[in-house]
DSSP file (Angstrom, degrees, kcal/mol; ACC not computed):
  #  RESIDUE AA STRUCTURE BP1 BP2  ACC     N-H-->O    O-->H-N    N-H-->O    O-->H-N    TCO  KAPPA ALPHA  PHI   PSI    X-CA   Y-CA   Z-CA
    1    1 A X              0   0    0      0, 0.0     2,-0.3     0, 0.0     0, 0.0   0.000 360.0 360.0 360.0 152.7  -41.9   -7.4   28.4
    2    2 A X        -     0   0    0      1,-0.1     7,-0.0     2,-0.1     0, 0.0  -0.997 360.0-141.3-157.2 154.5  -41.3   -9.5   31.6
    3    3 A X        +     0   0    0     -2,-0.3    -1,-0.1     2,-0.1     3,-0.0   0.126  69.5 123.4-108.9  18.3  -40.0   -8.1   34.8
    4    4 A X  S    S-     0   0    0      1,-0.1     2,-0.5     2,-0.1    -2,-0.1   0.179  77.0 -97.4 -55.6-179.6  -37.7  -12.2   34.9
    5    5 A X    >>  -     0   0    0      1,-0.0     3,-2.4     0, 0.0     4,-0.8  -0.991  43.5 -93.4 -96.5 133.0  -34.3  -11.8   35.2
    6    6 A X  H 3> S+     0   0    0     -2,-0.5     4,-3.1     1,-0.2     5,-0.3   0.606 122.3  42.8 -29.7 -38.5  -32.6  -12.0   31.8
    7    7 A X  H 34 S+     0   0    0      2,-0.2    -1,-0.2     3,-0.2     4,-0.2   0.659 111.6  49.0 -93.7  12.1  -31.8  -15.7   32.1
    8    8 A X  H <4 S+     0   0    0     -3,-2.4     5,-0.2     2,-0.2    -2,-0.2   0.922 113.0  56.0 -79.7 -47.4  -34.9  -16.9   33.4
    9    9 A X  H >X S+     0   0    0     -4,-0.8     4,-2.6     1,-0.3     3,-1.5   0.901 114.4  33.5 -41.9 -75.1  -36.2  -14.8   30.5
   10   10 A X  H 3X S+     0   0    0     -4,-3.1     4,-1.6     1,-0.3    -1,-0.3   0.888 116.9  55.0 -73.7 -16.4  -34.2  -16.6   27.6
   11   11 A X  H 34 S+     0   0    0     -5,-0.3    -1,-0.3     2,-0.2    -2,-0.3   0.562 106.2  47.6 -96.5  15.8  -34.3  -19.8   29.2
   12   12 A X  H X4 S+     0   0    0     -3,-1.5     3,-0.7    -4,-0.1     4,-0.5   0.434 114.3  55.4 -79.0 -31.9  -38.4  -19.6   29.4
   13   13 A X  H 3X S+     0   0    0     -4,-2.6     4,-1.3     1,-0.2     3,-0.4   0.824  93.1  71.0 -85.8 -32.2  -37.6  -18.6   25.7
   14   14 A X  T 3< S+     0   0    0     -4,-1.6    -1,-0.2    -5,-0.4    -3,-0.1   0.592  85.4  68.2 -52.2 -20.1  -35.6  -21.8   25.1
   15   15 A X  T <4 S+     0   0    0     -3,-0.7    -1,-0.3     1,-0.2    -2,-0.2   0.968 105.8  33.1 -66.1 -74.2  -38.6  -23.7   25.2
   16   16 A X  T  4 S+     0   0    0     -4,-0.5    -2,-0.2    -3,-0.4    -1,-0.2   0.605 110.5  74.5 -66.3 -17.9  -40.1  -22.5   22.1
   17   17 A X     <  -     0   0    0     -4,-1.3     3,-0.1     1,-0.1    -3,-0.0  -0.099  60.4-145.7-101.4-178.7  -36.6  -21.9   19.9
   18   18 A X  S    S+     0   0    0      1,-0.2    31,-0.3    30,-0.1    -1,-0.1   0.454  91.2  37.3-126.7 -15.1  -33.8  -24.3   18.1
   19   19 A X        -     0   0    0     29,-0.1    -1,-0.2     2,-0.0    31,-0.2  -0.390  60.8-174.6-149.9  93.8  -31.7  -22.2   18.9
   20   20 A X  E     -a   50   0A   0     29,-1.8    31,-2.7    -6,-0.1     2,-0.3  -0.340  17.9-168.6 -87.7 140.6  -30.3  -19.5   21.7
   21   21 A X  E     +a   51   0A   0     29,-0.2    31,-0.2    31,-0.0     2,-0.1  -0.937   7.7 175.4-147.1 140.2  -27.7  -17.4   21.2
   22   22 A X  E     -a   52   0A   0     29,-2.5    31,-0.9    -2,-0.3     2,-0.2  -0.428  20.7-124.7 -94.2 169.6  -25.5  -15.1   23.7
   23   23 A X        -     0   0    0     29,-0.2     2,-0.3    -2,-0.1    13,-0.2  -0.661   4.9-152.0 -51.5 161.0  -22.4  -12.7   23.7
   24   24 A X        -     0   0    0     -2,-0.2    31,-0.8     1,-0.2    28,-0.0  -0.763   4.7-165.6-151.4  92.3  -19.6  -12.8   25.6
   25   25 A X        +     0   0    0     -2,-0.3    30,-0.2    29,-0.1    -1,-0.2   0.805  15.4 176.9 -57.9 -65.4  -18.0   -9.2   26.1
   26   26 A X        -     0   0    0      5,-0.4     6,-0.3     8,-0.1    29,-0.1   0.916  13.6-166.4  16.2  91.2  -14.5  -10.3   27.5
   27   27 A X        +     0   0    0      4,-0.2     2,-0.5     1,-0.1    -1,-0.1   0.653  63.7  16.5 -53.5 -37.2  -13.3   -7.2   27.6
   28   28 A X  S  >>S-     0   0    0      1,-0.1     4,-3.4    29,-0.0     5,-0.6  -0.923  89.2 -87.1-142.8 160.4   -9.7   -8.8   28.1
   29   29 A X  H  >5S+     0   0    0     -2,-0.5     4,-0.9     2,-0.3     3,-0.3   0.921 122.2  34.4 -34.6 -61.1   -7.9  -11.6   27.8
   30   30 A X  H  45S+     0   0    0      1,-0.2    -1,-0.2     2,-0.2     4,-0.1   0.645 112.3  52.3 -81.4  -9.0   -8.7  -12.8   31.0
   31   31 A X  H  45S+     0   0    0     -3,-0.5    -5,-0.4     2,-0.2    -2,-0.3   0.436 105.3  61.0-100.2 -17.7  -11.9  -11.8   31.6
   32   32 A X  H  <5S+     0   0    0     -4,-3.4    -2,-0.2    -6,-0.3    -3,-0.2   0.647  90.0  72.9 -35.9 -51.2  -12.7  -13.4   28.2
   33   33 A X  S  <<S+     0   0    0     -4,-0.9    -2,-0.2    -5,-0.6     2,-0.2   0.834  94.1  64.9 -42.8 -40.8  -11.5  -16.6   29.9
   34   34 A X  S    S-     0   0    0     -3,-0.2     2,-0.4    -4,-0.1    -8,-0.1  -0.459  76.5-129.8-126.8 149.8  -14.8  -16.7   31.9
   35   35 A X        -     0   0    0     -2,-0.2     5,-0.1     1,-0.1   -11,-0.1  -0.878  31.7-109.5-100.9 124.3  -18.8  -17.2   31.0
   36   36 A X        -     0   0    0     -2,-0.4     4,-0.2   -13,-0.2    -1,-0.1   0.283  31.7-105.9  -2.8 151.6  -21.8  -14.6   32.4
   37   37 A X  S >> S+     0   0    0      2,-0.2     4,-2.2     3,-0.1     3,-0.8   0.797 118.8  48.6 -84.4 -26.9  -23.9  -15.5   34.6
   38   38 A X  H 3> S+     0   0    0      1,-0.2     4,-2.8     2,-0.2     5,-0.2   0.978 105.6  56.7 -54.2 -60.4  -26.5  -15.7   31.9
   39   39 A X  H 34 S+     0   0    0      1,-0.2    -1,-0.2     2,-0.2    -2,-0.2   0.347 109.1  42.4 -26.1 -29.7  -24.7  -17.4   30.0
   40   40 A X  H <> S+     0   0    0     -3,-0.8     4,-1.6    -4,-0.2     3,-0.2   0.611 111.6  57.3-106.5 -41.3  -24.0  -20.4   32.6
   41   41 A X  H  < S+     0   0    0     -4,-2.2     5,-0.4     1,-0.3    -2,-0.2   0.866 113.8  38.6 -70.1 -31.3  -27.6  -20.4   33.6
   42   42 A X  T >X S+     0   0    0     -4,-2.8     4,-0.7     1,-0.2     3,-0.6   0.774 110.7  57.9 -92.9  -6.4  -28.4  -21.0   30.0
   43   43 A X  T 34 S+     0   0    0     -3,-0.2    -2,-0.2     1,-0.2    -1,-0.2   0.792 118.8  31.6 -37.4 -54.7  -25.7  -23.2   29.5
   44   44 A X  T 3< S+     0   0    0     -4,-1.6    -1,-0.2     1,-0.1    -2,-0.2   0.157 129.2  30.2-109.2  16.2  -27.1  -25.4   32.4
   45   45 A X  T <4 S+     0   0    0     -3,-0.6    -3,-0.2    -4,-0.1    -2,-0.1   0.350  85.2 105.7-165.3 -50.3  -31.1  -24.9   32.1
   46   46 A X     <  -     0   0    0     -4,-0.7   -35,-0.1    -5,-0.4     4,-0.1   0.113  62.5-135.4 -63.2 165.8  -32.2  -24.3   28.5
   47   47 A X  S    S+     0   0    0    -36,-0.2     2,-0.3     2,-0.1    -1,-0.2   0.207  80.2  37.6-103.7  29.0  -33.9  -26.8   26.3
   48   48 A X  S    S-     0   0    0      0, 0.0     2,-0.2     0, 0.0   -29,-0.1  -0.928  96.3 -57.3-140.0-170.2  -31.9  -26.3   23.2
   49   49 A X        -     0   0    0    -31,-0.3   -29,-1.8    -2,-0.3     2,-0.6  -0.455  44.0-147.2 -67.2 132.2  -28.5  -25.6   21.9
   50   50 A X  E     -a   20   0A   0     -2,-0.2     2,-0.4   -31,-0.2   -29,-0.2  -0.882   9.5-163.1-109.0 155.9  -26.8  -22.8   22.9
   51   51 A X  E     -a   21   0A   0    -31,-2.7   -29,-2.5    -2,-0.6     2,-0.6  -0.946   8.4-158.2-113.5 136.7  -24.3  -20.6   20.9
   52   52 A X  E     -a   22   0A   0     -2,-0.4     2,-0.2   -31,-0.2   -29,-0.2  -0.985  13.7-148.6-114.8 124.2  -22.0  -18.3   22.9
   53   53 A X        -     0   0    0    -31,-0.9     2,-0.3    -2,-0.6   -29,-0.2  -0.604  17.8-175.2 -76.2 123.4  -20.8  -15.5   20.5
   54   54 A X        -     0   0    0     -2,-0.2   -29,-0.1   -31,-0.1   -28,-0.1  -0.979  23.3-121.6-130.8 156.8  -17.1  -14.1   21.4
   55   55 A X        -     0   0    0    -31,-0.8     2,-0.6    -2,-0.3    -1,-0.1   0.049  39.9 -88.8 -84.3-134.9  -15.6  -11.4   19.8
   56   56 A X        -     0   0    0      1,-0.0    -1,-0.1     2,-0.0     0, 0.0  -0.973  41.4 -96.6-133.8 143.9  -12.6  -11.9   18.3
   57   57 A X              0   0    0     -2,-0.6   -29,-0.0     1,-0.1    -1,-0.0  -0.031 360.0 360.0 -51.0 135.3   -8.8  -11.5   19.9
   58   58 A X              0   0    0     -3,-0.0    -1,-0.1     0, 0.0    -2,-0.0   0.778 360.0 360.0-102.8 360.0   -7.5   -8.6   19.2
């Protein structure tokens, strides 16, 4: 348990992995358009690949 924020969290985890992966809610169409802030912080910070998960259009 760690009291981090979630993306200090996975990107301290990034370290050890091959791979990170996120979601990406995007509730709408446009709000889909746009990344978390987690999501950009591991984007810009981790030491491996990330994969960003979206759901699919409906």
């Amino acid at each position: 348990m760690t009291h981090e924020s979630a993306a200090f969290a996975l990107e301290q985890e990034s370290r050890r992995a091959r791979l990170v992966v996120v979601g990406n809610r995007g509730h709408s169409l446009l709000a889909g358009a746009f990344l978390g802030s987690t999501t950009v912080q591991l984007l810009h910070h981790a030491t491996c690949p990330v994969f960003v998960a979206r759901p699919r259009p409906a």
